[in-house]
C-alpha positions in Angstrom: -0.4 2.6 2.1 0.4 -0.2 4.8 3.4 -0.3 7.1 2.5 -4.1 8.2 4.0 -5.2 11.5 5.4 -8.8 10.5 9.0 -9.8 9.0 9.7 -10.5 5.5 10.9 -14.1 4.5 12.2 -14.7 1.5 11.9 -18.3 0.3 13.0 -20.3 -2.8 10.0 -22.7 -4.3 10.4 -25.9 -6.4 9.4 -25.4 -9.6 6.7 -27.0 -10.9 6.8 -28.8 -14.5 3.8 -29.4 -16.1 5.1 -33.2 -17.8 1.6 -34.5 -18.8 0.0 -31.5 -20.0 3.5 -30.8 -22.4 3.7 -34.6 -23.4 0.0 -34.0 -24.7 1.8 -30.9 -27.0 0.4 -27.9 -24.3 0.4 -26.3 -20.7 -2.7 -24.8 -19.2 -0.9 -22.6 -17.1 1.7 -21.7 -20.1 2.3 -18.2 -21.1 2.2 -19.3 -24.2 -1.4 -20.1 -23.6 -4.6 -18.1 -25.1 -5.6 -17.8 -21.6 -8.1 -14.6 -21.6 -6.8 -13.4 -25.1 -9.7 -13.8 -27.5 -13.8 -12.5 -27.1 -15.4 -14.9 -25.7 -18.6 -15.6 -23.7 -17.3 -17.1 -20.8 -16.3 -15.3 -18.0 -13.3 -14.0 -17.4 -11.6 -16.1 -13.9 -8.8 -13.4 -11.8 -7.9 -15.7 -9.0 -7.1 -13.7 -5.9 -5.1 -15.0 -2.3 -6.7 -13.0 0.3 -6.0 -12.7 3.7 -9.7 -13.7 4.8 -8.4 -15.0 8.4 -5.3 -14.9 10.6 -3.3 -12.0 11.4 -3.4 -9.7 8.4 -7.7 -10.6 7.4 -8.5 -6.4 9.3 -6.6 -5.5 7.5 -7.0 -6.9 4.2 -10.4 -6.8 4.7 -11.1 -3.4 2.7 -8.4 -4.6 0.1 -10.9 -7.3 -0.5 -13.9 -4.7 -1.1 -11.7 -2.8 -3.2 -11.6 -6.1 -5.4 -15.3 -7.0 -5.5 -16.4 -3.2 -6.0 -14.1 -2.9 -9.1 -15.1 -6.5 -10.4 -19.3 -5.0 -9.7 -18.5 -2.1 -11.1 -17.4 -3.3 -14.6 -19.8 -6.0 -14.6 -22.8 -3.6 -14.4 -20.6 -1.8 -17.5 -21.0 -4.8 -20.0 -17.7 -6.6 -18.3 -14.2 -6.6 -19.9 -14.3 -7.1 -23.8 -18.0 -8.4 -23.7 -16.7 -11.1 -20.4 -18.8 -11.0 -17.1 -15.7 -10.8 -14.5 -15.6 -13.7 -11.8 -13.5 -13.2 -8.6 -11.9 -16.3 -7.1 -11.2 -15.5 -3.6 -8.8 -18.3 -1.6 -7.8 -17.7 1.9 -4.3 -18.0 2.4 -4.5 -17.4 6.4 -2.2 -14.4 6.3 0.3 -17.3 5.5 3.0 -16.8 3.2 3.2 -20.7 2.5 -0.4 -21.4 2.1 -0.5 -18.3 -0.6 2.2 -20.0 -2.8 -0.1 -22.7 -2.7 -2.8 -20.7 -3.5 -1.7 -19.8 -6.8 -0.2 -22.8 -7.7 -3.8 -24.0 -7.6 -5.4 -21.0 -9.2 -3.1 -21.2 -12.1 -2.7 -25.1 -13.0 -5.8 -26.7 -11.2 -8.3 -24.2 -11.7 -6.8 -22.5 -14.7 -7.7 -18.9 -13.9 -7.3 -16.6 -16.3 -5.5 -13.9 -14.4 -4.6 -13.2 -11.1 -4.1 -10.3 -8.6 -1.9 -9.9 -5.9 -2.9 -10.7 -1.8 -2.5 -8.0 0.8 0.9 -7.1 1.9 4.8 -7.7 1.1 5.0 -10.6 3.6 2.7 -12.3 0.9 3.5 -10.7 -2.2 7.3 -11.7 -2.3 6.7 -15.3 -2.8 3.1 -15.4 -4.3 4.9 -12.9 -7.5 7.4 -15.4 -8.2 4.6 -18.0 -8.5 3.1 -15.9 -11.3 6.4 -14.7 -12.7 7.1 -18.7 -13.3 4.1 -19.3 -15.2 3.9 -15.9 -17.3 1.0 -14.4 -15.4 0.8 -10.6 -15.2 1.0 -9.8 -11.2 -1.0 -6.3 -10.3 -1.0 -5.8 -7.0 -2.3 -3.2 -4.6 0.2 -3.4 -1.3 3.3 -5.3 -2.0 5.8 -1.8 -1.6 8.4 -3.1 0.3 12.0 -2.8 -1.5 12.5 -6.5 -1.2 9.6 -7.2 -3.0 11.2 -4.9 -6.6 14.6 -6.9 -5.3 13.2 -9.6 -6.8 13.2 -8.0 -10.6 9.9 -9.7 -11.8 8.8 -8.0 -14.7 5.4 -9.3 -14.5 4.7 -7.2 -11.1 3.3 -4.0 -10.9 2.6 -2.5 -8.0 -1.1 -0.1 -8.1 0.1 2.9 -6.0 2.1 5.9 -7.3 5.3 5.4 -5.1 7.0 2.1 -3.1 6.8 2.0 0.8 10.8 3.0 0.6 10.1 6.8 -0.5 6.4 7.3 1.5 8.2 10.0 3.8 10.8 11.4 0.9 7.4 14.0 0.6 8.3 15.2 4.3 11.6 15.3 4.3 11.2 17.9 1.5 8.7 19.7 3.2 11.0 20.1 6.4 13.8 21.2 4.0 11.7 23.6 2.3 11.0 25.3 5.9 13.2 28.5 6.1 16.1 27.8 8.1 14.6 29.7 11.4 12.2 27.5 11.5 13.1 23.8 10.7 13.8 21.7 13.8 17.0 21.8 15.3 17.2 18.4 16.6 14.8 15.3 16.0 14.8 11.6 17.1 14.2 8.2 15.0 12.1 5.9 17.0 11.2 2.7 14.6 9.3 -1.1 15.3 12.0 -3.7 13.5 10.2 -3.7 10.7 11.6 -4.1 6.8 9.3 -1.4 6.2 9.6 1.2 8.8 13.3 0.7 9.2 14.0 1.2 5.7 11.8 4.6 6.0 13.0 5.7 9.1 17.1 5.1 8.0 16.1 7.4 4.8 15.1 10.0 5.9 17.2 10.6 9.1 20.1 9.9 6.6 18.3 13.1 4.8 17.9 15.3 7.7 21.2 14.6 9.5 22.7 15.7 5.8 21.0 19.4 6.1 22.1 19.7 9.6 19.5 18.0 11.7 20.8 16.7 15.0 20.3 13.5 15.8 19.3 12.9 19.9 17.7 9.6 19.8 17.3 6.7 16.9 16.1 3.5 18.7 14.5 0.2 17.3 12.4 -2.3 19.6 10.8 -5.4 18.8 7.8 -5.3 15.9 5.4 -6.9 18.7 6.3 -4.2 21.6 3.4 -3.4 23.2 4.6 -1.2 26.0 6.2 1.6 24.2 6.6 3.8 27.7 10.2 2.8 27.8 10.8 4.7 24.1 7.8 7.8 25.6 10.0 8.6 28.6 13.3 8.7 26.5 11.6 11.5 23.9 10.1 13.5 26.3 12.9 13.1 28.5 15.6 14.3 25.2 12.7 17.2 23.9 13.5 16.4 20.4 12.1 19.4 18.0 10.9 16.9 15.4 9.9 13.0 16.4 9.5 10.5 13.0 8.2 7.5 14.1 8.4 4.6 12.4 4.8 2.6 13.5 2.5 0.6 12.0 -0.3 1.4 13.6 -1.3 0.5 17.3 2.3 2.0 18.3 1.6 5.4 16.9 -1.4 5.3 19.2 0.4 4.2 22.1 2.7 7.1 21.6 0.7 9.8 21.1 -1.2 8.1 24.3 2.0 8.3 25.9 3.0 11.9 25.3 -0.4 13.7 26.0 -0.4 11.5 29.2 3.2 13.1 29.7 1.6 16.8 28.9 4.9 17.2 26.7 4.6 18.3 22.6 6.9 18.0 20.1 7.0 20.6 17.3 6.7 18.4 14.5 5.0 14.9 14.7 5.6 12.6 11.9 4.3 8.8 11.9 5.0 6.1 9.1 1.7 4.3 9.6 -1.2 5.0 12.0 -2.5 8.5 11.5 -3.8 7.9 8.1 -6.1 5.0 9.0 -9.8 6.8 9.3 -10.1 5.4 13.3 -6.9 7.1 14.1 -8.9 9.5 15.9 -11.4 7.5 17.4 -7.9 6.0 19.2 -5.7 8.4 20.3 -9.2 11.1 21.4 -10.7 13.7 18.4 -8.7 16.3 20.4 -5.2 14.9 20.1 -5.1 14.6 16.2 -4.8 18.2 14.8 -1.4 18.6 13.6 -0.1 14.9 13.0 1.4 14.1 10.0 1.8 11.2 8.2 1.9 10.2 4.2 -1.0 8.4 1.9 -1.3 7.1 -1.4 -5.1 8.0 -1.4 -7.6 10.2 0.1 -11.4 10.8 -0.6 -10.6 14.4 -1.8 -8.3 13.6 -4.7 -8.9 14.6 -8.4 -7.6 11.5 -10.1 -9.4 8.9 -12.8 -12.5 7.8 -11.4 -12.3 8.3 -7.7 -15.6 10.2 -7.1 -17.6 7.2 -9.3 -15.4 4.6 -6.9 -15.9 6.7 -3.8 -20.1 7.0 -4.7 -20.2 3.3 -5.6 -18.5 2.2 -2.5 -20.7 4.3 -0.3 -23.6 2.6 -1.8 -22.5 -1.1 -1.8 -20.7 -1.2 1.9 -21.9 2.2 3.6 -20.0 4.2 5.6 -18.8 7.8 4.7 -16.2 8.6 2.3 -13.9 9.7 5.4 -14.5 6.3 6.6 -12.8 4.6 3.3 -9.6 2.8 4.0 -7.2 3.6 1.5 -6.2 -0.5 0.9 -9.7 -0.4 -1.0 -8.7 2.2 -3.4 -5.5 0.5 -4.2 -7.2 -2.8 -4.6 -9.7 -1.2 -7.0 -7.0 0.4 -8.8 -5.6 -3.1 -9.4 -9.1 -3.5 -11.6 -8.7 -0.3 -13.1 -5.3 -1.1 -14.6 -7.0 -4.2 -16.5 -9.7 -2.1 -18.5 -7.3 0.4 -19.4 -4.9 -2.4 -20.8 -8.3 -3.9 -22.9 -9.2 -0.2 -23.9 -5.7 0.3 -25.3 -5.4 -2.9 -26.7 -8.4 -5.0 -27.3 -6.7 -7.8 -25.9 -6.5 -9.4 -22.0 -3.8 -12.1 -22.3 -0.9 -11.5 -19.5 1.2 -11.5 -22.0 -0.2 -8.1 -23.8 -1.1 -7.1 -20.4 2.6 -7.0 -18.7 3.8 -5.2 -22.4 1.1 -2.7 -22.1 1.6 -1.8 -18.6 5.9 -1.3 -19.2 5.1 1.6 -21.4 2.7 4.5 -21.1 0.8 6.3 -18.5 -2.1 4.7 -16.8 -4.9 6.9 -15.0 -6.1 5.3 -11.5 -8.0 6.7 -8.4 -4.2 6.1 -7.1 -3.1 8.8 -9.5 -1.2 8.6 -12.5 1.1 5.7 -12.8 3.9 4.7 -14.0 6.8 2.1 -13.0 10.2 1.3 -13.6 11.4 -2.4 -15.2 10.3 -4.2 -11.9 7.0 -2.6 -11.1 8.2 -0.2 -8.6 6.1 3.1 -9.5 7.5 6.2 -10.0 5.3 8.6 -8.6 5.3 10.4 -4.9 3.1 10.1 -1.8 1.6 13.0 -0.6 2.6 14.9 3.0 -1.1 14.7 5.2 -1.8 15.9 8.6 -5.0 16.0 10.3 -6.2 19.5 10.3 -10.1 20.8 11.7 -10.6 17.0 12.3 -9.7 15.8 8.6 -7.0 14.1 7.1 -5.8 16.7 4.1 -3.1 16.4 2.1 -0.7 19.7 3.0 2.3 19.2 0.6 3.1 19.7 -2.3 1.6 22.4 -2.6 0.5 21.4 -6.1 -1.9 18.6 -4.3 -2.6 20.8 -0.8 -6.0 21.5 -0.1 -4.6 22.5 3.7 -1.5 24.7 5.2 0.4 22.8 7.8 -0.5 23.7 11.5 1.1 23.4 14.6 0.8 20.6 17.0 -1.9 21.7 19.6 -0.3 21.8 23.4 0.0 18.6 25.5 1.1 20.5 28.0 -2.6 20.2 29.8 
């Protein structure tokens, strides 16, 4: 799961009528329309907005490999219902404008069949109420933002097992679970002015504070901070027991950086983004990352539907180890997944059957077993993971552990 560092706008669109199409008795981009329903030989269109340049294209990037392994994948397996899968990629720039337009065009110009979602909430927000408008079924792999279920869509689903807003609930239990001895005493809320971060951060202090954990710093700075010494010197000046960070990536780094360069260690280290991307370690020194924690929606090691097939196939198609697999390509793949389960189940590939199919039922993905309330916010957990011997494992529950938690390693130098 992505903490992305950018503010989310929400923006209200003209609606679009379709007066020439309905004077001639039909709408190509209706829901009403038998768009994808029936067997046929043609292939079967998903229109995708992808971030292929500007700010968010690293990022998307493995989301869009995620995409074109699934769409391979079931191609190679006789395609959906006997119908060769055909990806239409449009850049929308990491622009939330140009994505509206994106699906305005893939839905009445070019008459896609279906669509997925782009990469982030920054995107997702207005490109899902494009879809909602026109009756399109909306998966979508990294929309998790709470503004983004705000909007009550009922075509949305989101293809992880749990929304951005509940991504640290997992640690926050496994502090509580500690025996009172040895829980941190005091801890400090550190956060980029992010919709995402701050919403974690503010959750889970809330939490802690509640069971007794004092509070000796909470401080937000600007989303494009690149000098985090000022918020360094204030932790290692206060010597908080337990630091949660709310980062999205480059500031985690800069903090750890920062606190090794210090020689100062806190007991318990918890970032919101950062750790769990695979160069985390090539960033902050292979010696610095033992003990970290953060929280993932996917790692190579998990047991669930298809993830050693994905994990192989991606190996083979883009190289790489399966350490080296970003987690925005499983939740992109799961996105894929979703659809054959809904033409297994049902025979049928409309939006319509697929946003009835996915409201009810359990659906198995390499993103676990999922599940989502009446605006596609899932309803599952993230799991607690800290680097341990040099590898990201998950460490609680202890029903998904495949590692005990360790101690932070001494900065002291």
């Amino acid at each position: 799961m992505r903490t992305m560092r950018s503010t989310v706008r929400r923006s209200v669109w003209a609606v679009p009528v379709c007066l020439a199409a309905l004077a001639a008795g039909a709408c190509s981009a209706s829901p009403a329309s038998s768009q994808g329903a029936g067997r046929s030989s043609s292939p079967l269109v998903v229109g995708v907005s992808m971030s292929l340049s500007g700010d968010l294209a690293d990022l998307a990037g493995p989301a869009e490999k995620g995409y074109q392994l699934w769409a391979d994948t079931v191609n190679a397996q006789g395609g959906l219902l006997g119908r060769k899968v055909s990806l239409k990629f449009v850049d929308d720039a990491s622009n939330p404008t140009q994505a509206v337009t994106n699906y305005e065009n893939l839905i009445t110009a070019d008459h896609v069949d279906l669509v997925f979602g782009p990469f982030s909430s920054l995107l997702t927000i207005p490109a899902a109420s494009v879809a909602s408008r026109y009756g399109y079924a909306f998966i979508e792999p990294s929309g998790g933002a709470p503004q983004v279920f705000a909007l009550h869509l009922k075509n949305l689903f989101l293809a992880q097992p749990a929304p951005i807003l509940s991504s640290a609930d997992a640690f926050a239990d496994y502090i509580l679970s500690l025996p009172v001895d040895q829980r941190p005493k005091t801890a400090a809320y550190p956060t980029a002015d992010d919709p995402f971060t701050s919403a974690i951060i503010a959750r889970i202090q809330q939490r802690l504070q509640a069971a007794g954990i004092k509070t000796v710093y909470s401080q937000t700075y600007a989303a494009e901070t690149v000098d985090l010494s000022p918020v360094v010197t204030r932790l290692v000046s206060d010597k908080p027991d337990l630091i949660v960070s709310g980062t999205g990536g480059a500031d985690a780094v800069a903090e750890v950086k920062g606190m090794v360069q210090a020689h100062w260690t806190p007991k318990f280290l918890f970032f919101t983004g950062g750790p769990n991307d695979p160069t985390f370690p090539s960033q902050v020194g292979a010696g610095n990352v033992n003990g970290i924690f953060s929280s993932t929606d996917w790692i190579p090691q998990a047991k669930t539907a298809g993830n050693a097939a994905f994990i192989q196939a991606y190996i083979a198609k883009y190289g790489g180890t399966a350490a080296g697999i970003d987690a925005a390509a499983a939740e992109a793949y799961a996105c894929g997944q979703l659809l054959q389960l809904v033409a297994q189940r049902t025979g049928k590939i409309d939006n319509a059957t697929i946003i009835s199919a996915l409201h009810s039922g359990t659906w198995p993905t390499v993103e676990g077993n999922l599940t989502w309330d009446a605006y596609g916010s899932p309803q599952g957990a993230d799991d607690v993971v800290q680097w341990v011997g040099g590898q990201l494992l998950p460490v609680y529950p202890q029903s998904a552990a495949l590692a005990s938690p360790i101690a932070l390693p001494s900065w002291a130098g």
